[in-house]
HTML snippet that shows the backbone in 3Dmol.js (N, CA, C, O; Angstrom):
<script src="https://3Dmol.org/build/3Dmol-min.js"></script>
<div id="view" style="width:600px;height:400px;position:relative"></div>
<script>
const pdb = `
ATOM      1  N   UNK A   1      -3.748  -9.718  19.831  1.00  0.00           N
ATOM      2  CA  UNK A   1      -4.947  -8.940  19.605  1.00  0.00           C
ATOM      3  C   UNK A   1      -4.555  -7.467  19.504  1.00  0.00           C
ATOM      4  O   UNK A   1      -3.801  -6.860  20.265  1.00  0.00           O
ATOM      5  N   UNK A   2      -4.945  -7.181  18.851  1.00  0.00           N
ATOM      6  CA  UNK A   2      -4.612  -5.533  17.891  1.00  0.00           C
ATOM      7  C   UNK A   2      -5.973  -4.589  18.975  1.00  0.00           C
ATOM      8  O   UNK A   2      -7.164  -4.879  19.087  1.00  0.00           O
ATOM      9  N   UNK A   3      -5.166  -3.389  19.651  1.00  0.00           N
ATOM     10  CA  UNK A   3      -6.575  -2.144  19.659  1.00  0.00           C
ATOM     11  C   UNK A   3      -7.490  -2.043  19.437  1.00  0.00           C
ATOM     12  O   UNK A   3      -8.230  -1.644  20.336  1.00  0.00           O
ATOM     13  N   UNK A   4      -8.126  -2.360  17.966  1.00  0.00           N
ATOM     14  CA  UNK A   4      -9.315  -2.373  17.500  1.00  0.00           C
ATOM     15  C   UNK A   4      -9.787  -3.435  17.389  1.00  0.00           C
ATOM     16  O   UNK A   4     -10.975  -3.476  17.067  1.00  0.00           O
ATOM     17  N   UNK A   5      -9.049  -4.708  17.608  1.00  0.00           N
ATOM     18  CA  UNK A   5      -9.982  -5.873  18.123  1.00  0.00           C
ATOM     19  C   UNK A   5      -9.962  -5.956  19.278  1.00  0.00           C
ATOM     20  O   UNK A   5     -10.377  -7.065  19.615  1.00  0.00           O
ATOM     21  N   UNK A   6      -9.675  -5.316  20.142  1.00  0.00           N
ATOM     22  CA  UNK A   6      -9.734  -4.798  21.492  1.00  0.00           C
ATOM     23  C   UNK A   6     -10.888  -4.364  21.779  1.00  0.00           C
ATOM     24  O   UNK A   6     -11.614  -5.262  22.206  1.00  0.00           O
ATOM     25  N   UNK A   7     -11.571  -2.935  21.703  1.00  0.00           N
ATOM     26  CA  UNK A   7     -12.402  -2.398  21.306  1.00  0.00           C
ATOM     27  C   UNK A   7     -13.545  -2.688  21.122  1.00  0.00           C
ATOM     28  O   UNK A   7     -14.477  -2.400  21.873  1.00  0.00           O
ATOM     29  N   UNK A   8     -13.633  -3.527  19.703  1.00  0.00           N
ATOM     30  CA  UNK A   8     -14.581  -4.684  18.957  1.00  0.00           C
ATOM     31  C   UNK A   8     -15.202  -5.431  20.060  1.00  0.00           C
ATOM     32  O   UNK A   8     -16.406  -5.684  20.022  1.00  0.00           O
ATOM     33  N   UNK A   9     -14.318  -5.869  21.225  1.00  0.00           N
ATOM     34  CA  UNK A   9     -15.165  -6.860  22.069  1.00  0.00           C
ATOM     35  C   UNK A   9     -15.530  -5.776  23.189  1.00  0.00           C
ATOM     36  O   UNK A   9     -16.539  -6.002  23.858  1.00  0.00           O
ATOM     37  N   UNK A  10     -14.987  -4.926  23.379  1.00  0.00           N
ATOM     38  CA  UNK A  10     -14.674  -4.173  24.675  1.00  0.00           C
ATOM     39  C   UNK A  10     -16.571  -3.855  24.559  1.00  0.00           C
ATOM     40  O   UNK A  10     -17.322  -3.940  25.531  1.00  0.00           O
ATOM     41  N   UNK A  11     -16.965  -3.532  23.289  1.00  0.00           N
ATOM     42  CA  UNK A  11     -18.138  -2.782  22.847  1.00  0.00           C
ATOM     43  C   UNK A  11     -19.264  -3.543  22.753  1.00  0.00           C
ATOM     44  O   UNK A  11     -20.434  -3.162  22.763  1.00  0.00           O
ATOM     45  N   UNK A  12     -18.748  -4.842  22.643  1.00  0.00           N
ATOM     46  CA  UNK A  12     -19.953  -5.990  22.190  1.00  0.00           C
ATOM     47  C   UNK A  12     -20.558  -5.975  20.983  1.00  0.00           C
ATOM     48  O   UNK A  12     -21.683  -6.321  20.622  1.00  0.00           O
ATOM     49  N   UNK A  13     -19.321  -5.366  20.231  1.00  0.00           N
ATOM     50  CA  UNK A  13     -19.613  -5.490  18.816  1.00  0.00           C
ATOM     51  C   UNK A  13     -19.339  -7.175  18.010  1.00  0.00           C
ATOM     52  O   UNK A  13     -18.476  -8.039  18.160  1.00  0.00           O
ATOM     53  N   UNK A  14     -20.584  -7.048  17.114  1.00  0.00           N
ATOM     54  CA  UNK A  14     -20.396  -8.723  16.476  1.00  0.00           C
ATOM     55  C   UNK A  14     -20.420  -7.868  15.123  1.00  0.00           C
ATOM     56  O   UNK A  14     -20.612  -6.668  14.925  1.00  0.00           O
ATOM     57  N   UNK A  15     -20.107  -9.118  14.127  1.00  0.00           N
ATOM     58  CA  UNK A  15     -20.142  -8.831  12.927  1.00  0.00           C
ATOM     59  C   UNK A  15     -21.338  -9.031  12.534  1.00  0.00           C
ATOM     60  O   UNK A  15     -22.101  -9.879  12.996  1.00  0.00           O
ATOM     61  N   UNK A  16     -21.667  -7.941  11.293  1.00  0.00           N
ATOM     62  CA  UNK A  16     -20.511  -7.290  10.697  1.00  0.00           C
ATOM     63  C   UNK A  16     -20.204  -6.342  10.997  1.00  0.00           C
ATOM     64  O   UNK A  16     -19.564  -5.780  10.109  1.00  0.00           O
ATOM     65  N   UNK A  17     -20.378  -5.507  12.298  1.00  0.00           N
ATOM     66  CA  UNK A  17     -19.877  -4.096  13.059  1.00  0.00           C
ATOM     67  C   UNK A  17     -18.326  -4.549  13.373  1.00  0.00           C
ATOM     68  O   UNK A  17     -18.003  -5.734  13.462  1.00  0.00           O
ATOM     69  N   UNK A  18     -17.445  -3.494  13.524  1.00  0.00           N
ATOM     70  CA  UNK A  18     -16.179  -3.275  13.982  1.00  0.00           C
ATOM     71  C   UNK A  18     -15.755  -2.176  14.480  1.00  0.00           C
ATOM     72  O   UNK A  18     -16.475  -1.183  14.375  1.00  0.00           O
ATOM     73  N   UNK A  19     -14.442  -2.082  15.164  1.00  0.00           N
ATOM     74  CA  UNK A  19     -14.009  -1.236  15.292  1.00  0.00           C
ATOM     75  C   UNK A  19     -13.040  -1.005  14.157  1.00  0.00           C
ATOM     76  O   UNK A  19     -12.460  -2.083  14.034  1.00  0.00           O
ATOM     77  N   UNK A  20     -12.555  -0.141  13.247  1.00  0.00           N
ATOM     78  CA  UNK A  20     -11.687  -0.254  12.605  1.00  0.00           C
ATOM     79  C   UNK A  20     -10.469   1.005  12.371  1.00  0.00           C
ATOM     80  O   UNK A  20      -9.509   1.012  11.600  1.00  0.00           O
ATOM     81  N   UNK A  21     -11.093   2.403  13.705  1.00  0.00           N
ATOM     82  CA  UNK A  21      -9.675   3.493  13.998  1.00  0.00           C
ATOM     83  C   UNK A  21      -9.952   3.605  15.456  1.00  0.00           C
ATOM     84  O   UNK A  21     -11.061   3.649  15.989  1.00  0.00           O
ATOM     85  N   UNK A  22      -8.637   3.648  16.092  1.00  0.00           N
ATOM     86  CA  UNK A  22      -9.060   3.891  17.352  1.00  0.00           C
ATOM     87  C   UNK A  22      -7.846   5.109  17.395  1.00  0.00           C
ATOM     88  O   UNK A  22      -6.761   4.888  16.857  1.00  0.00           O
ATOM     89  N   UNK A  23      -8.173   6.624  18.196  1.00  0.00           N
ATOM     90  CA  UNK A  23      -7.202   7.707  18.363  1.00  0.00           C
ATOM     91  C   UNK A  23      -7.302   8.169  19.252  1.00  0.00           C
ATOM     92  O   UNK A  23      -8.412   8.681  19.395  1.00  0.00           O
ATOM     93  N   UNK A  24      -6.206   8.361  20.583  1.00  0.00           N
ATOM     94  CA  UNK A  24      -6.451   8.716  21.752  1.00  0.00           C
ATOM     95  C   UNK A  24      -5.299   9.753  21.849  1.00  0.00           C
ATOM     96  O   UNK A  24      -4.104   9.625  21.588  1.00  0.00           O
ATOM     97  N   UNK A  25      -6.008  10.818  22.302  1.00  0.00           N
ATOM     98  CA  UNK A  25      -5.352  11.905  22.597  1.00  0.00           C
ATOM     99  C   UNK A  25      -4.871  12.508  23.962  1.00  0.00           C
ATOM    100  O   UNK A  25      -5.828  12.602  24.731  1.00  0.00           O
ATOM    101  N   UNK A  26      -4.290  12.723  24.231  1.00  0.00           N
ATOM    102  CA  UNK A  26      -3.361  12.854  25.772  1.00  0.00           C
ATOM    103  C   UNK A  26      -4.228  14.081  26.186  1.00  0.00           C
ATOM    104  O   UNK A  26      -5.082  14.194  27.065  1.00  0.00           O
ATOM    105  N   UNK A  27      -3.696  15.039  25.196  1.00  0.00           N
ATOM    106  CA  UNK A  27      -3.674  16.306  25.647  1.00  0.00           C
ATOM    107  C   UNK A  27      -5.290  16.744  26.048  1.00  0.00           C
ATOM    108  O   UNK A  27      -5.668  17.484  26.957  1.00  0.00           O
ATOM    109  N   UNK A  28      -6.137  15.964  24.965  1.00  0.00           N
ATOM    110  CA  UNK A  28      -7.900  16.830  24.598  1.00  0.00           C
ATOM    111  C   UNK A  28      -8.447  16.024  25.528  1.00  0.00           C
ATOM    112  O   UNK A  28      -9.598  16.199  25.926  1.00  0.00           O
ATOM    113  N   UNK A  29      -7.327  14.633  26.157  1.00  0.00           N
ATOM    114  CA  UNK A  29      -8.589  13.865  26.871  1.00  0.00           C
ATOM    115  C   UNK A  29      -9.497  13.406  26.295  1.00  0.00           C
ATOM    116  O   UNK A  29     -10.619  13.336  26.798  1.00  0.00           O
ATOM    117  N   UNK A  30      -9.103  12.838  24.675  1.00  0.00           N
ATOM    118  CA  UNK A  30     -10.194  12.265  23.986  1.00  0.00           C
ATOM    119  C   UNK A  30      -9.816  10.707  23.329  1.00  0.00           C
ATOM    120  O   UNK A  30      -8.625  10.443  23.159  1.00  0.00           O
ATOM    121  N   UNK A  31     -10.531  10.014  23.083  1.00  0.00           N
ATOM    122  CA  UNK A  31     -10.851   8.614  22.441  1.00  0.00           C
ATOM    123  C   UNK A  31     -11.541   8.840  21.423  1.00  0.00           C
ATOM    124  O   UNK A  31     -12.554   9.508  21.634  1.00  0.00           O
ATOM    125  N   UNK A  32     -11.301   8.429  20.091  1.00  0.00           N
ATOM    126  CA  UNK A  32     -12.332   8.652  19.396  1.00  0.00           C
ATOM    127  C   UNK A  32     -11.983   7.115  19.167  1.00  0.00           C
ATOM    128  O   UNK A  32     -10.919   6.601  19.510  1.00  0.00           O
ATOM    129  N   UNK A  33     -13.133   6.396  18.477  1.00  0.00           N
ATOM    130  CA  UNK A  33     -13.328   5.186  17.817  1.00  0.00           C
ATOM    131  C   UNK A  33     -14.132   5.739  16.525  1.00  0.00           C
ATOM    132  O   UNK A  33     -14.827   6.754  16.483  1.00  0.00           O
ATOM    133  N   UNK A  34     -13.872   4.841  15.506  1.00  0.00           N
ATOM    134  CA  UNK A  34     -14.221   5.059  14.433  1.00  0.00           C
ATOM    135  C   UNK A  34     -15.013   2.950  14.417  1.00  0.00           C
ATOM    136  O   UNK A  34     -14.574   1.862  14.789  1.00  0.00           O
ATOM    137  N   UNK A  35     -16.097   3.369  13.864  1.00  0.00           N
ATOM    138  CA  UNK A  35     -17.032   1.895  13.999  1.00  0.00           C
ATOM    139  C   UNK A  35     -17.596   1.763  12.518  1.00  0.00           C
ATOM    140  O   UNK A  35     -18.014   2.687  11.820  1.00  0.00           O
ATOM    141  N   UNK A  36     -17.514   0.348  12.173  1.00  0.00           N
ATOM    142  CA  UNK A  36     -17.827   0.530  10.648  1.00  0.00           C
ATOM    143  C   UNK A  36     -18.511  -0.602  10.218  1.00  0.00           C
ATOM    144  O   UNK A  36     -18.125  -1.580  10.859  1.00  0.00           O
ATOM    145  N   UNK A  37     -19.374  -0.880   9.391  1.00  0.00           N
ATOM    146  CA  UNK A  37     -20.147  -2.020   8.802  1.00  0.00           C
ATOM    147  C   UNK A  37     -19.631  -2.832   7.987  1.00  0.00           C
ATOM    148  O   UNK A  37     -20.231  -2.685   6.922  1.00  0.00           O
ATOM    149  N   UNK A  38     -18.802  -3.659   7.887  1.00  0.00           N
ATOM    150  CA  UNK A  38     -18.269  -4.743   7.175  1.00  0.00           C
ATOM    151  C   UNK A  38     -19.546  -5.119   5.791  1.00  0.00           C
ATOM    152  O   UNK A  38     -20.736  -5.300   6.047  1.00  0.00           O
ATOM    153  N   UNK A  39     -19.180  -5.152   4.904  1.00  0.00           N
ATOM    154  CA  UNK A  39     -19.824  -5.867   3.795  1.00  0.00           C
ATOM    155  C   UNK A  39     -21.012  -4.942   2.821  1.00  0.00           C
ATOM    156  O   UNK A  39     -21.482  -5.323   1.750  1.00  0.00           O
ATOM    157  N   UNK A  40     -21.261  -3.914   3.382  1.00  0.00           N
ATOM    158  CA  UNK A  40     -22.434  -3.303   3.174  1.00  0.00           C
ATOM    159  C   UNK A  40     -22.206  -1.957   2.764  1.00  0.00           C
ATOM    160  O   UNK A  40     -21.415  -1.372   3.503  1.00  0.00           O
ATOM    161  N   UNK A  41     -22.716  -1.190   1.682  1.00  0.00           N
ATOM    162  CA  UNK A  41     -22.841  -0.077   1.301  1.00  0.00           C
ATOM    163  C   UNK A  41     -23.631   0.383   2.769  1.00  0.00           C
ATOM    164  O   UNK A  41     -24.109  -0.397   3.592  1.00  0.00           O
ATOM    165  N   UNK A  42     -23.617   2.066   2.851  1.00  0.00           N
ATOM    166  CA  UNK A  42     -25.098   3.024   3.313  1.00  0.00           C
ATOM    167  C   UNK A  42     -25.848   2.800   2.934  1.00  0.00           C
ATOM    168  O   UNK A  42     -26.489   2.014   3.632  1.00  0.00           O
ATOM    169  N   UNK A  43     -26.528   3.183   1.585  1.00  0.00           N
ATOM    170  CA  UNK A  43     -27.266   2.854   1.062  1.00  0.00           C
ATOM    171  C   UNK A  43     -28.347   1.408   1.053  1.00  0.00           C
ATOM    172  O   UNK A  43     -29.569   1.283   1.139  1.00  0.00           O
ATOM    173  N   UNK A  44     -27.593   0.771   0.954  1.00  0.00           N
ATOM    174  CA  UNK A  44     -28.101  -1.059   0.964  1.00  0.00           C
ATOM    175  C   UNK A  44     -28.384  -1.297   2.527  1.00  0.00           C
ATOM    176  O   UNK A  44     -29.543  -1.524   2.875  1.00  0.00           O
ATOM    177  N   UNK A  45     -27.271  -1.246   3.548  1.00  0.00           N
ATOM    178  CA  UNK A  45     -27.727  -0.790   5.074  1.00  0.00           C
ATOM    179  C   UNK A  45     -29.039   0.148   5.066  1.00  0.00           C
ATOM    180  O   UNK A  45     -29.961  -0.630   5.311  1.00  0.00           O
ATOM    181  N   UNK A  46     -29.545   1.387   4.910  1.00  0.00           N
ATOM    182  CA  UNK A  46     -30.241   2.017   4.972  1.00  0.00           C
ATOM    183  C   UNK A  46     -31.616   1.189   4.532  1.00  0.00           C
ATOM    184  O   UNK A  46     -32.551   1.049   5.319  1.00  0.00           O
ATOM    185  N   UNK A  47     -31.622   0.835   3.632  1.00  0.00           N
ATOM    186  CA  UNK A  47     -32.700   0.093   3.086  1.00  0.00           C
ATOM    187  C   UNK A  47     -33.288  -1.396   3.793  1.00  0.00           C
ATOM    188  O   UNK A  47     -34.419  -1.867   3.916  1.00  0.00           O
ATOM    189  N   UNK A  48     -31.813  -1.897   4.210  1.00  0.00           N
ATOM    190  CA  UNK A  48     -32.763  -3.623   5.167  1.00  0.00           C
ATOM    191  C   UNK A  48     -33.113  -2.570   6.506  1.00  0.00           C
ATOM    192  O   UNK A  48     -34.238  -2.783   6.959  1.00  0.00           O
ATOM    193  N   UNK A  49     -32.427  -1.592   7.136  1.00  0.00           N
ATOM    194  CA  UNK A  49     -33.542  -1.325   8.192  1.00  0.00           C
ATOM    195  C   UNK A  49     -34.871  -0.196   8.134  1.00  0.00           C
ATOM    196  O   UNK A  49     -35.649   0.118   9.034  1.00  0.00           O
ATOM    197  N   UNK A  50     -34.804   0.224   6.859  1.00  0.00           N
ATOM    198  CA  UNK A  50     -35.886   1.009   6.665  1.00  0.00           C
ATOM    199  C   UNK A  50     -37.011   0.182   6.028  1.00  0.00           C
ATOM    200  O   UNK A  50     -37.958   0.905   5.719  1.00  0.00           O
ATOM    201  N   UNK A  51     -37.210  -1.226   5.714  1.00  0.00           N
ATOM    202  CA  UNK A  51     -37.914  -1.662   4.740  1.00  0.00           C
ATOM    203  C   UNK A  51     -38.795  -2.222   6.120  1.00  0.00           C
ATOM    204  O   UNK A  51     -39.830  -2.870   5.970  1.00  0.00           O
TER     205      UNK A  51
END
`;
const viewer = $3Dmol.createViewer("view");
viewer.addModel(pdb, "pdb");
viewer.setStyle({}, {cartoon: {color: "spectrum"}});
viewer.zoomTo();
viewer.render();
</script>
């Protein structure tokens, strides 16, 4: 199991959410995750939950 499928569960993310960057920094004391929608434009996302 890879970091970002690490992550993925750590978060209780299901598909089609993921984790897909994970960057941890020593010095800033930071984590960033980068989380992303599998299959789907913005646009097209934007629209099944705005409708």
């Amino acid at each position: 199991m890879d970091q970002n499928q690490l992550f993925t569960l750590a978060l209780g993310l299901v598909p089609p959410w993921m984790v897909d960057d994970v960057t941890f920094k020593v010095e800033e004391k930071r984590l960033d995750l980068h989380v992303t929608l599998i299959g789907y434009s913005p646009c097209l996302y934007f629209r099944m939950v705005s409708a």
